[in-house]
PyMOL Python script that loads the backbone (N, CA, C, O; Angstrom):
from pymol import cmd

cmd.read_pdbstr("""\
ATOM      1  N   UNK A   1     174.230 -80.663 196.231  1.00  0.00           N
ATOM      2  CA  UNK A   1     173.959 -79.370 195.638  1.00  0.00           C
ATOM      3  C   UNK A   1     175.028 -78.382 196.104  1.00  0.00           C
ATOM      4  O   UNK A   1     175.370 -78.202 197.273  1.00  0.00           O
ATOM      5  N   UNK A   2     175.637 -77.598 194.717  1.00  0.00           N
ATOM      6  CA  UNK A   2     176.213 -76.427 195.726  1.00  0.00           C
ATOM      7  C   UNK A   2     175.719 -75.160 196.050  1.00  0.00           C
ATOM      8  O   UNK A   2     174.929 -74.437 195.442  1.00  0.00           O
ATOM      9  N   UNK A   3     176.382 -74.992 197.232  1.00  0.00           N
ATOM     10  CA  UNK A   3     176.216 -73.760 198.330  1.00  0.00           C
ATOM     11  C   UNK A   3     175.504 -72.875 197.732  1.00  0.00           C
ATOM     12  O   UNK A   3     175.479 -72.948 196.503  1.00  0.00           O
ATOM     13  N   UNK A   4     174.834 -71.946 198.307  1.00  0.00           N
ATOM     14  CA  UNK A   4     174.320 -70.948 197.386  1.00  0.00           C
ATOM     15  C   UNK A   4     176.044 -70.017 197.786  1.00  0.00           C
ATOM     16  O   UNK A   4     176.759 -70.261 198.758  1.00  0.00           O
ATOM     17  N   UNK A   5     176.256 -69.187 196.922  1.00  0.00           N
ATOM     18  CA  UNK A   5     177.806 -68.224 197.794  1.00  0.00           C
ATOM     19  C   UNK A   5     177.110 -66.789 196.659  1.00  0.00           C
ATOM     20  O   UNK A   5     176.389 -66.884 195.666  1.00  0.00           O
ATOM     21  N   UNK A   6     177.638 -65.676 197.266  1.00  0.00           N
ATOM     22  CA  UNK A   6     177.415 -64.540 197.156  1.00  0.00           C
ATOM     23  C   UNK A   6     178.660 -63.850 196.655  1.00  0.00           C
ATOM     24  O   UNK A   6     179.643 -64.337 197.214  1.00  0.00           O
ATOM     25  N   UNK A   7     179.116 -62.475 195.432  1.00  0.00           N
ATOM     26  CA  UNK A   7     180.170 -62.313 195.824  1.00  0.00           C
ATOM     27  C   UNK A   7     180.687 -61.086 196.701  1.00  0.00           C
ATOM     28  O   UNK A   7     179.941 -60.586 197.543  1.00  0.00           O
ATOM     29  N   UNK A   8     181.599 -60.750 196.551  1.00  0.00           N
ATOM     30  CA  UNK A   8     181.760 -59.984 198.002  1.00  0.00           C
ATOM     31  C   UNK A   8     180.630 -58.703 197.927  1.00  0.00           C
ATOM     32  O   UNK A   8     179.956 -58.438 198.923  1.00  0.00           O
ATOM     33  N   UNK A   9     180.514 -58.079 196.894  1.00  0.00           N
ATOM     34  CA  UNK A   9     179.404 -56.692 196.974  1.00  0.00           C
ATOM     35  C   UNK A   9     178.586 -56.816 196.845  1.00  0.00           C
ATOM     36  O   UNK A   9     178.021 -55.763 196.549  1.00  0.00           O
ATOM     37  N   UNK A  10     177.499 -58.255 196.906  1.00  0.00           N
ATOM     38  CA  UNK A  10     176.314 -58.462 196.590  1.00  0.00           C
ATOM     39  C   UNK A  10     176.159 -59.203 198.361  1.00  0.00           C
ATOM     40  O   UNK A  10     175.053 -59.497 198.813  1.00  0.00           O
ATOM     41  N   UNK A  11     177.169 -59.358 198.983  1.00  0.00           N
ATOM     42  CA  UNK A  11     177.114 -59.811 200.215  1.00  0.00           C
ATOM     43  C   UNK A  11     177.586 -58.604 200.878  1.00  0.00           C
ATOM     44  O   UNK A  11     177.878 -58.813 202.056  1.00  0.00           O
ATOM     45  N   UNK A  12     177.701 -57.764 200.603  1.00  0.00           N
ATOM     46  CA  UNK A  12     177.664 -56.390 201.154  1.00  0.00           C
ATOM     47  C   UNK A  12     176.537 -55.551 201.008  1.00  0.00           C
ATOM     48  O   UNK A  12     176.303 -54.699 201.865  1.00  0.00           O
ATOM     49  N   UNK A  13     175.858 -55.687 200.083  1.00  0.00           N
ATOM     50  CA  UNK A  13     174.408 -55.229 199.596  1.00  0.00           C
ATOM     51  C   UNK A  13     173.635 -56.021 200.828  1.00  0.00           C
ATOM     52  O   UNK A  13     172.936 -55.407 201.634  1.00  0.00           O
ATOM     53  N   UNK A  14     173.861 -57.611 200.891  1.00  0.00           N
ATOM     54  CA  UNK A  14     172.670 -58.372 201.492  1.00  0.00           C
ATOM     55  C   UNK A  14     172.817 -58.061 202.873  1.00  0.00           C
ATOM     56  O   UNK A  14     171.820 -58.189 203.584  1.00  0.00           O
ATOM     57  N   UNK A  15     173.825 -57.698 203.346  1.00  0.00           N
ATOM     58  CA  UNK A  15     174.138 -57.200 204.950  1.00  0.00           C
ATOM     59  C   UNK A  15     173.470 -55.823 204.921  1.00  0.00           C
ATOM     60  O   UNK A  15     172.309 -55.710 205.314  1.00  0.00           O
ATOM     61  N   UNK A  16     174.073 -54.907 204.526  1.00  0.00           N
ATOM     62  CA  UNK A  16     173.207 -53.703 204.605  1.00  0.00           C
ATOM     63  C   UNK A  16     171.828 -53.873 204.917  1.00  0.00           C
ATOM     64  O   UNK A  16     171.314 -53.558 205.990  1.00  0.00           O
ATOM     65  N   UNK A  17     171.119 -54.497 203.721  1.00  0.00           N
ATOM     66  CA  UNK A  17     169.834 -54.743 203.808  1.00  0.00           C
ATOM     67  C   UNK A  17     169.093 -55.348 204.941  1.00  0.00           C
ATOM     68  O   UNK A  17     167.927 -55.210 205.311  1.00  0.00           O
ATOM     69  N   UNK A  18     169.993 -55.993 205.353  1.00  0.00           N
ATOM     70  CA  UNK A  18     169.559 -56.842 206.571  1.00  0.00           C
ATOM     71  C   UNK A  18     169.273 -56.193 207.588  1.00  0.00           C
ATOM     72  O   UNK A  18     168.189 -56.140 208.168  1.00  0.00           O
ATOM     73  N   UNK A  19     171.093 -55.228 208.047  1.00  0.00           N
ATOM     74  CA  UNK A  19     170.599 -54.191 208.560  1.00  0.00           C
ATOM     75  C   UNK A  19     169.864 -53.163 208.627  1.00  0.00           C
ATOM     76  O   UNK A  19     169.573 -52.562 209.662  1.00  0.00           O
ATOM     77  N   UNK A  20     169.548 -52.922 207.617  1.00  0.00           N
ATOM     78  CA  UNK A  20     168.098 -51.506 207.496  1.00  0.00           C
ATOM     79  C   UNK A  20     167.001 -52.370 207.755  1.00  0.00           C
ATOM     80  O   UNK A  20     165.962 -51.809 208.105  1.00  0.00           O
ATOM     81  N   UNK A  21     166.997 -53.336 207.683  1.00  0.00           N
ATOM     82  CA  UNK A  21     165.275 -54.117 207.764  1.00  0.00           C
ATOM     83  C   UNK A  21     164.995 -54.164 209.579  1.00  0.00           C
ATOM     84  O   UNK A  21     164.074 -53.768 210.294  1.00  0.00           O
ATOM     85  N   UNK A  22     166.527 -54.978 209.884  1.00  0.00           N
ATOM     86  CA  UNK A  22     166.125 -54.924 211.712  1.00  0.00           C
ATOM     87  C   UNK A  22     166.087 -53.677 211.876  1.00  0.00           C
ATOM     88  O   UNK A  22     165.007 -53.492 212.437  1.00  0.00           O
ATOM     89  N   UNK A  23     166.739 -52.400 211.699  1.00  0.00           N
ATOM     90  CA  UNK A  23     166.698 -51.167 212.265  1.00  0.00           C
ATOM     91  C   UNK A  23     165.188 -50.522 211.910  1.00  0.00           C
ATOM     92  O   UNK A  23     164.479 -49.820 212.631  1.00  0.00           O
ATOM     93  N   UNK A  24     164.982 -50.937 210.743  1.00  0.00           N
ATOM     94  CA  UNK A  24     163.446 -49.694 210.311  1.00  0.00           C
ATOM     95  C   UNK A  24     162.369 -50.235 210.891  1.00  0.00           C
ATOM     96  O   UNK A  24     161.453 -49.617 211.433  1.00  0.00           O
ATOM     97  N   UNK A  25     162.548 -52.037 210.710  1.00  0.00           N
ATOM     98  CA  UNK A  25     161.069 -52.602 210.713  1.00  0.00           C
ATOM     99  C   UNK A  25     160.916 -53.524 212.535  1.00  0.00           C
ATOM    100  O   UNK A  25     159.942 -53.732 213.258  1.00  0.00           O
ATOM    101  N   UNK A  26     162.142 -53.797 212.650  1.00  0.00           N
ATOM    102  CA  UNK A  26     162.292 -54.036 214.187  1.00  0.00           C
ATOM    103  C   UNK A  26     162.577 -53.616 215.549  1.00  0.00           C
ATOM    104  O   UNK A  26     162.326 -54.057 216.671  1.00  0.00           O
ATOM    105  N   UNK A  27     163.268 -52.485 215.004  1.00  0.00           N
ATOM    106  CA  UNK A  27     163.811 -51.225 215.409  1.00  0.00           C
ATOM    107  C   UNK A  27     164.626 -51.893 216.954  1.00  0.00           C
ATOM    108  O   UNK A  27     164.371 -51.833 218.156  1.00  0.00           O
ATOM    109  N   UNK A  28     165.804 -52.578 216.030  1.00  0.00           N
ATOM    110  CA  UNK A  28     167.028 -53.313 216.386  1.00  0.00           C
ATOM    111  C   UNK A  28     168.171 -53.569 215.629  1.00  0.00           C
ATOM    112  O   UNK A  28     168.307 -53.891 214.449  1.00  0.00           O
ATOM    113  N   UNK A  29     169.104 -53.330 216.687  1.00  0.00           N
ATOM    114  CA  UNK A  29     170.493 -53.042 215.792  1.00  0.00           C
ATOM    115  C   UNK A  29     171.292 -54.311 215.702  1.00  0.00           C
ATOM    116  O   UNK A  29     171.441 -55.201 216.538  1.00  0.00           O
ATOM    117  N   UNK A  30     171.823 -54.164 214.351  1.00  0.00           N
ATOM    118  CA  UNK A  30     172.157 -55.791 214.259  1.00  0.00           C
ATOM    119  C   UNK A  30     173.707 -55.832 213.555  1.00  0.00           C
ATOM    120  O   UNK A  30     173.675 -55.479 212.376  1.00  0.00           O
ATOM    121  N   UNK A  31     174.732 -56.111 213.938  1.00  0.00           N
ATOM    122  CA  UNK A  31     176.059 -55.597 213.649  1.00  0.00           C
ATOM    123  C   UNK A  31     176.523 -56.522 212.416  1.00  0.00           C
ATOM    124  O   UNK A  31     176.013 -57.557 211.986  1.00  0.00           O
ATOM    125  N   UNK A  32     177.692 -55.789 211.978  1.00  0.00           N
ATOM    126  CA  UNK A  32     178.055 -56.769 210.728  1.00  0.00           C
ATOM    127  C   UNK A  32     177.843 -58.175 210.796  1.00  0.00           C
ATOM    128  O   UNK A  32     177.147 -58.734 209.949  1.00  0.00           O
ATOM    129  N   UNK A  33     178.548 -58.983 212.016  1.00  0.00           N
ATOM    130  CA  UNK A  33     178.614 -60.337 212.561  1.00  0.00           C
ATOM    131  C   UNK A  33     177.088 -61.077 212.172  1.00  0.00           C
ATOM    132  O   UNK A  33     176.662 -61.812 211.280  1.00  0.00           O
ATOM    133  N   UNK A  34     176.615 -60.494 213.256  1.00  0.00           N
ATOM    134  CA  UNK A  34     175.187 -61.019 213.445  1.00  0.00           C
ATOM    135  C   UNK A  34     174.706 -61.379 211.962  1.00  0.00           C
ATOM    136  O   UNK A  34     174.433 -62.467 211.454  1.00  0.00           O
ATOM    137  N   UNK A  35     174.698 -60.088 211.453  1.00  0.00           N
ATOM    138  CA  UNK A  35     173.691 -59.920 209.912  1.00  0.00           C
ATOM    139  C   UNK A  35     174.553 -61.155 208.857  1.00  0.00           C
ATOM    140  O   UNK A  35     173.932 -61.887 208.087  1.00  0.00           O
ATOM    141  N   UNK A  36     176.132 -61.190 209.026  1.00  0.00           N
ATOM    142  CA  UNK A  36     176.496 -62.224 207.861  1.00  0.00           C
ATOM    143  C   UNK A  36     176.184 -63.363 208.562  1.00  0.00           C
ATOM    144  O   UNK A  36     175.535 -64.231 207.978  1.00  0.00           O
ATOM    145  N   UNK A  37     176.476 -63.505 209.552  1.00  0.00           N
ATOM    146  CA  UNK A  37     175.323 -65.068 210.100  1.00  0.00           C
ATOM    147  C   UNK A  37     173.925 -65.192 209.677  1.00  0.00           C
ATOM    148  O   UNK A  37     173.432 -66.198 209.166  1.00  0.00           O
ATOM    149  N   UNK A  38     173.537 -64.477 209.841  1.00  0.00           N
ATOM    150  CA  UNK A  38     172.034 -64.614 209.662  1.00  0.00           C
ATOM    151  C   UNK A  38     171.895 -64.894 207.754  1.00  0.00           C
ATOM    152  O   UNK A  38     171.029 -65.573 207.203  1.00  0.00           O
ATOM    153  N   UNK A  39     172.951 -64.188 207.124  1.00  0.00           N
ATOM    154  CA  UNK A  39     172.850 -63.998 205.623  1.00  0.00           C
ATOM    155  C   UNK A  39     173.377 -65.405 205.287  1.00  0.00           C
ATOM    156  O   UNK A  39     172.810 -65.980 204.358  1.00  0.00           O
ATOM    157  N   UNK A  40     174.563 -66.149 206.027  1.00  0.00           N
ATOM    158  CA  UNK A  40     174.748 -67.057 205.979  1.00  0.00           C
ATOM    159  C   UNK A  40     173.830 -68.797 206.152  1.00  0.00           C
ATOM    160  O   UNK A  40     173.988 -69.867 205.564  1.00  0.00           O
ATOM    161  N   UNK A  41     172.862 -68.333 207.272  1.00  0.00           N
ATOM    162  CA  UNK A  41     171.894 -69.115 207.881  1.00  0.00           C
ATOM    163  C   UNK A  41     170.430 -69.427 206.117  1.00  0.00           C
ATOM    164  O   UNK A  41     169.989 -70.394 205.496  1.00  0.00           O
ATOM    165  N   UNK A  42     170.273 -67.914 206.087  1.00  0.00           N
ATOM    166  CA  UNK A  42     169.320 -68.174 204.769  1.00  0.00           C
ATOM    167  C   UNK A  42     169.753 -68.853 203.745  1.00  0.00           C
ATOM    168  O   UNK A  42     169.101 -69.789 203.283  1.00  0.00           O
ATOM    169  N   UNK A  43     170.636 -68.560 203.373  1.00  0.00           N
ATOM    170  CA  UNK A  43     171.450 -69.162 202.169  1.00  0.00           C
ATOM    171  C   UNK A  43     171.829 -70.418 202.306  1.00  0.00           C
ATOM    172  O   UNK A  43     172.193 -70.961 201.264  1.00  0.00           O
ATOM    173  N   UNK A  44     171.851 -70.972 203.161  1.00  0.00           N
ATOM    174  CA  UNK A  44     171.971 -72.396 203.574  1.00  0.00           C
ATOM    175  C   UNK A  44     171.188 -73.377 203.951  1.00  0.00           C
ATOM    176  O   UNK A  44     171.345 -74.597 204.005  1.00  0.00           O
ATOM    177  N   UNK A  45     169.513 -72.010 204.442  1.00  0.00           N
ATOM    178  CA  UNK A  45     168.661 -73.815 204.817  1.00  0.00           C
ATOM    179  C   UNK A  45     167.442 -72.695 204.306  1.00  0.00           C
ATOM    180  O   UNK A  45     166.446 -73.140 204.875  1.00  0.00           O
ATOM    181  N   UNK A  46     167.111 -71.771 203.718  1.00  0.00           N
ATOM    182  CA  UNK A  46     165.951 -71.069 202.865  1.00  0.00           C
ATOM    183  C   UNK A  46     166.073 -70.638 201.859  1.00  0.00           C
ATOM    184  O   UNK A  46     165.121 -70.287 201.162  1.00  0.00           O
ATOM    185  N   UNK A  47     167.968 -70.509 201.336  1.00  0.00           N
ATOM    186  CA  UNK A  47     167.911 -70.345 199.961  1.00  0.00           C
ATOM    187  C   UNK A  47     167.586 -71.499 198.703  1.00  0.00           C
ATOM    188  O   UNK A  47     166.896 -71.198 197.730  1.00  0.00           O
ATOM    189  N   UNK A  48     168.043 -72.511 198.844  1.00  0.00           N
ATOM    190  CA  UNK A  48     167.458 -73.830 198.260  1.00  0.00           C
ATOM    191  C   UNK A  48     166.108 -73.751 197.662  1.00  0.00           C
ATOM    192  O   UNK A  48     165.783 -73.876 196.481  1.00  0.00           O
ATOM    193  N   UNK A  49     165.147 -73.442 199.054  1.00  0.00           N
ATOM    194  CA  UNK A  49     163.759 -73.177 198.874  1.00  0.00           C
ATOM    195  C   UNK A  49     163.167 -72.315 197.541  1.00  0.00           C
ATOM    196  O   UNK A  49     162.250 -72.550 196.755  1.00  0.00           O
ATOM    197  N   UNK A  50     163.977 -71.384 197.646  1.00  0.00           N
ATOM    198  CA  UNK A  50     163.708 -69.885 196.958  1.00  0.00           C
ATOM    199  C   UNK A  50     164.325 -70.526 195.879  1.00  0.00           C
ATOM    200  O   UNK A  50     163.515 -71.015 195.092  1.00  0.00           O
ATOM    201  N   UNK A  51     165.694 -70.703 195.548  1.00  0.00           N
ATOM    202  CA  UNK A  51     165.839 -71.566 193.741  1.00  0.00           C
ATOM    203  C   UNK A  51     165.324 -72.867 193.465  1.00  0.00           C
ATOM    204  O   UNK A  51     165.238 -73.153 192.271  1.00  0.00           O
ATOM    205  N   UNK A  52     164.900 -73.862 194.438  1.00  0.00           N
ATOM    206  CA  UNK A  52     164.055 -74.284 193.370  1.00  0.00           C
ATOM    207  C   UNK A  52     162.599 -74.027 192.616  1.00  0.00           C
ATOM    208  O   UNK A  52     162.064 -74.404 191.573  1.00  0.00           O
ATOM    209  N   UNK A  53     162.185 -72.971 193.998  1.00  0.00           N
ATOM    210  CA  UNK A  53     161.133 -72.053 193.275  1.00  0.00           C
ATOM    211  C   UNK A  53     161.054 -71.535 191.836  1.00  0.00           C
ATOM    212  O   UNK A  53     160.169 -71.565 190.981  1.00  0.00           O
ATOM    213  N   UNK A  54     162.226 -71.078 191.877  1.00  0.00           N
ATOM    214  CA  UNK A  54     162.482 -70.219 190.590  1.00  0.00           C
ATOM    215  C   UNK A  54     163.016 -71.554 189.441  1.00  0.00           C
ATOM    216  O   UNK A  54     162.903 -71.200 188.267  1.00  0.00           O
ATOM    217  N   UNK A  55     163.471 -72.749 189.598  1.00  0.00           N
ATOM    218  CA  UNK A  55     163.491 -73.174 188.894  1.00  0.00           C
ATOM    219  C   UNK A  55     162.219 -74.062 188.317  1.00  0.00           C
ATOM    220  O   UNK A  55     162.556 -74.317 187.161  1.00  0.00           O
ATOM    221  N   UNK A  56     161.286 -74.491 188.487  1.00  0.00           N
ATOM    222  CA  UNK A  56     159.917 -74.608 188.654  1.00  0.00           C
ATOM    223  C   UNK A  56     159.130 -73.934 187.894  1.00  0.00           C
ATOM    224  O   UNK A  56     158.293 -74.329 187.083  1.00  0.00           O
ATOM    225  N   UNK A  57     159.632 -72.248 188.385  1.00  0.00           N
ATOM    226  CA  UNK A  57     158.631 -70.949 187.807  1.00  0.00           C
ATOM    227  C   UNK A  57     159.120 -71.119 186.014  1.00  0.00           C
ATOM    228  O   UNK A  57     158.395 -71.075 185.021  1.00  0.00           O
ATOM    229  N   UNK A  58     160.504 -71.306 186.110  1.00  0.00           N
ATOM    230  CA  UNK A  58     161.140 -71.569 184.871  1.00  0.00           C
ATOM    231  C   UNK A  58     161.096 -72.578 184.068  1.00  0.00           C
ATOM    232  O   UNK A  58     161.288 -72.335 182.877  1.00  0.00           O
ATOM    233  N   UNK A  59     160.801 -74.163 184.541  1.00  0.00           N
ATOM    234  CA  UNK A  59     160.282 -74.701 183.925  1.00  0.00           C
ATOM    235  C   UNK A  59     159.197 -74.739 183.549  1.00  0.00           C
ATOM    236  O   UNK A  59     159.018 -75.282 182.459  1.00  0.00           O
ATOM    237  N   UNK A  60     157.992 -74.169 184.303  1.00  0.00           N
ATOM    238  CA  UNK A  60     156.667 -73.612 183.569  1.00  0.00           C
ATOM    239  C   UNK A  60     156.633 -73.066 182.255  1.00  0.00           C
ATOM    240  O   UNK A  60     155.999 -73.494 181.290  1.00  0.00           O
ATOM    241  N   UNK A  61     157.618 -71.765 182.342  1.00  0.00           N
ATOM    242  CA  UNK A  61     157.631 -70.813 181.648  1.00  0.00           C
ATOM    243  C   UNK A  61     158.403 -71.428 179.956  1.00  0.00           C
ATOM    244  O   UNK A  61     158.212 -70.980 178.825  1.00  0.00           O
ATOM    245  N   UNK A  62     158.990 -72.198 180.262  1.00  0.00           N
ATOM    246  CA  UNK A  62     160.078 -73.168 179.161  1.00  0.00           C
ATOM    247  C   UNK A  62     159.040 -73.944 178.580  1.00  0.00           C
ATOM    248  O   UNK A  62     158.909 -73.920 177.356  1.00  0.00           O
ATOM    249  N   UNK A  63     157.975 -74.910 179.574  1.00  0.00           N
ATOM    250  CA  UNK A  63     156.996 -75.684 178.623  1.00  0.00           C
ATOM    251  C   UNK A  63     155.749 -75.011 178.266  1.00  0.00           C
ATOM    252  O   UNK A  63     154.964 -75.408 177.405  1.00  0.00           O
ATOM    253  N   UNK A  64     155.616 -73.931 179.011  1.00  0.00           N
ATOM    254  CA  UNK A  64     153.984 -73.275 177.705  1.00  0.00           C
ATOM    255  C   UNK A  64     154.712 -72.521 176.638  1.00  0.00           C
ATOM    256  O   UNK A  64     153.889 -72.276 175.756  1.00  0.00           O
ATOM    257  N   UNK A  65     156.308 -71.871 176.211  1.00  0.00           N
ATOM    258  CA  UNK A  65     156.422 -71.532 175.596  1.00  0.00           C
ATOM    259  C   UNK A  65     156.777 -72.426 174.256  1.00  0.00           C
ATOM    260  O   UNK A  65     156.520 -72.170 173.079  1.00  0.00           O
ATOM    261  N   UNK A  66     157.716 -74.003 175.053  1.00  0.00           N
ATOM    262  CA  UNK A  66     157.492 -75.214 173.919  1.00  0.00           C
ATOM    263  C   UNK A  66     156.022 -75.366 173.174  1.00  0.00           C
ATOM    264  O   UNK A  66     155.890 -75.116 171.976  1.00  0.00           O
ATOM    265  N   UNK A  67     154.853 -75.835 174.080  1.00  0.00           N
ATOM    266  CA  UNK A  67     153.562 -75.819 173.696  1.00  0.00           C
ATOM    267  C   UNK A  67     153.296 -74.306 172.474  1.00  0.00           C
ATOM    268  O   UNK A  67     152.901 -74.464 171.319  1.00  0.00           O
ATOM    269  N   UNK A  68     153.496 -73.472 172.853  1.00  0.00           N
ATOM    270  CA  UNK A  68     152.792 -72.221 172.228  1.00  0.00           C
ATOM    271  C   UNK A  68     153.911 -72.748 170.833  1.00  0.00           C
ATOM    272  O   UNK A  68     153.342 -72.941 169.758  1.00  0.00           O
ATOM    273  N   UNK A  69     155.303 -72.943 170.881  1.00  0.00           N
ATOM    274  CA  UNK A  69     156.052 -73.471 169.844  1.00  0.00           C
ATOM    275  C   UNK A  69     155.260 -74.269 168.968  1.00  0.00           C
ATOM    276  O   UNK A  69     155.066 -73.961 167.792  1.00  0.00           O
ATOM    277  N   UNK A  70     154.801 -75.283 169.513  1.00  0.00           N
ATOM    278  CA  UNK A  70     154.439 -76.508 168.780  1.00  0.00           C
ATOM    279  C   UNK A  70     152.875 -76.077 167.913  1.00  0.00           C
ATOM    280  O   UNK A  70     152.539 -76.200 166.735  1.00  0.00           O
ATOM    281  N   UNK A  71     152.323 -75.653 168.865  1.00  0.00           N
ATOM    282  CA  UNK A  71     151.144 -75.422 168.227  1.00  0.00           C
ATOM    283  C   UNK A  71     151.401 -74.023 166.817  1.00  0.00           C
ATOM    284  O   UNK A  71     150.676 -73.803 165.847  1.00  0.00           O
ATOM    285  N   UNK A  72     152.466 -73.436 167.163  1.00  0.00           N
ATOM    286  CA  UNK A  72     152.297 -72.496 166.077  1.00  0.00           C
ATOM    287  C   UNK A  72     152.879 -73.399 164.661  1.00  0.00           C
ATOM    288  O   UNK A  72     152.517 -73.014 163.549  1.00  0.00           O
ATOM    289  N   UNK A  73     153.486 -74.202 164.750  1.00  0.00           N
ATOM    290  CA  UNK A  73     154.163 -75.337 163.374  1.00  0.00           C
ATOM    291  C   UNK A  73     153.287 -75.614 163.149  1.00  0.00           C
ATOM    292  O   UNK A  73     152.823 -74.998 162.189  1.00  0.00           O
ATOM    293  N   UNK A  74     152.300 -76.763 163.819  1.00  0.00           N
ATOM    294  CA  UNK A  74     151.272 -77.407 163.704  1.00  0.00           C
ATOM    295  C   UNK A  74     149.921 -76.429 162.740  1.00  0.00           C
ATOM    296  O   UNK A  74     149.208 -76.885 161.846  1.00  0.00           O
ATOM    297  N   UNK A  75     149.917 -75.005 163.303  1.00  0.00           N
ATOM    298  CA  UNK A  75     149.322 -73.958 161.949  1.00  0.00           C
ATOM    299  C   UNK A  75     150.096 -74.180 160.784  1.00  0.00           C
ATOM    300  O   UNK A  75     149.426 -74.407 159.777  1.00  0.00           O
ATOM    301  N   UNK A  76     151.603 -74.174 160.617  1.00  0.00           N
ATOM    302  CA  UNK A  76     152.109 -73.851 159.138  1.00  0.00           C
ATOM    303  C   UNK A  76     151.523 -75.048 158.362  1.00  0.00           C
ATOM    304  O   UNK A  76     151.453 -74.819 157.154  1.00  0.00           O
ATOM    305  N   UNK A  77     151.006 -76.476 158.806  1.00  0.00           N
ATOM    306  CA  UNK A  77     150.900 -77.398 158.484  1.00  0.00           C
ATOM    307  C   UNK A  77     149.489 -77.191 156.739  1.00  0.00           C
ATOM    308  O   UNK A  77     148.457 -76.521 156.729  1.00  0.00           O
ATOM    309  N   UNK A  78     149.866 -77.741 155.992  1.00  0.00           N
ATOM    310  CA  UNK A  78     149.577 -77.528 154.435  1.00  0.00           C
ATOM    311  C   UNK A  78     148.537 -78.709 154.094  1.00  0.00           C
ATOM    312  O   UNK A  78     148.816 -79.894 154.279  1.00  0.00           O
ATOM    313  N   UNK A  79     147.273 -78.249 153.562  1.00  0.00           N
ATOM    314  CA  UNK A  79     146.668 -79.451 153.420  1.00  0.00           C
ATOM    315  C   UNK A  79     146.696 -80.273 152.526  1.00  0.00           C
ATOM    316  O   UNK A  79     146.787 -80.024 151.324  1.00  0.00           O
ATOM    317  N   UNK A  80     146.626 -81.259 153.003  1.00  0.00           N
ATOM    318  CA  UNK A  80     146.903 -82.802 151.942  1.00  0.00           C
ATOM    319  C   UNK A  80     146.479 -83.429 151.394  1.00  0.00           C
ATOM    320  O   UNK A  80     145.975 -83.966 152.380  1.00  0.00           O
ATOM    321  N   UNK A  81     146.122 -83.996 150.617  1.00  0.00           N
ATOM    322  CA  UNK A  81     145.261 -84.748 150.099  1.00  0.00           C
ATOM    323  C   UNK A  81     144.624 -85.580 150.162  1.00  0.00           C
ATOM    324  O   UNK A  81     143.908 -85.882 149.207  1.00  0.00           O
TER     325      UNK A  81
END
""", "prot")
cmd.dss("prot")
cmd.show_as("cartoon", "prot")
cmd.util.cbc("prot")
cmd.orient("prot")
């Protein structure tokens, strides 16, 4: 599988964030280093987790909308003789 990778301002977003979360909610300071390790660490052994979640949620969402497909043809269907 490949890597999950970030690009640079969405890995600037995810550091920030990181940092406001230890500072507000841990109330600990956590420096650029630390936080792209740590951003690095998720993305490598909990991001996996999280997309195949979402791919899952998406294949759900792909087969009740096939089903809801099928069954609406199956109405156009014309009676026969």
């Amino acid at each position: 599988m490949t890597p999950i990778q970030f690009s640079r301002e969405e890995t600037t977003e995810i550091v920030s964030r990181l940092k406001a979360y230890f500072r507000d909610e841990l109330d600990q300071d956590l420096d650029g280093l630390p936080a792209q390790m740590l951003l690095d660490f998720i993305a490598r052994e909990i991001g996996p987790m999280f997309y195949n979640r979402a791919l899952y949620d998406a294949q759900t969402v792909v087969a009740d909308r096939a089903e809801q497909i099928g069954d609406a043809i199956l109405g156009l269907e014309k009676p026969g003789r």
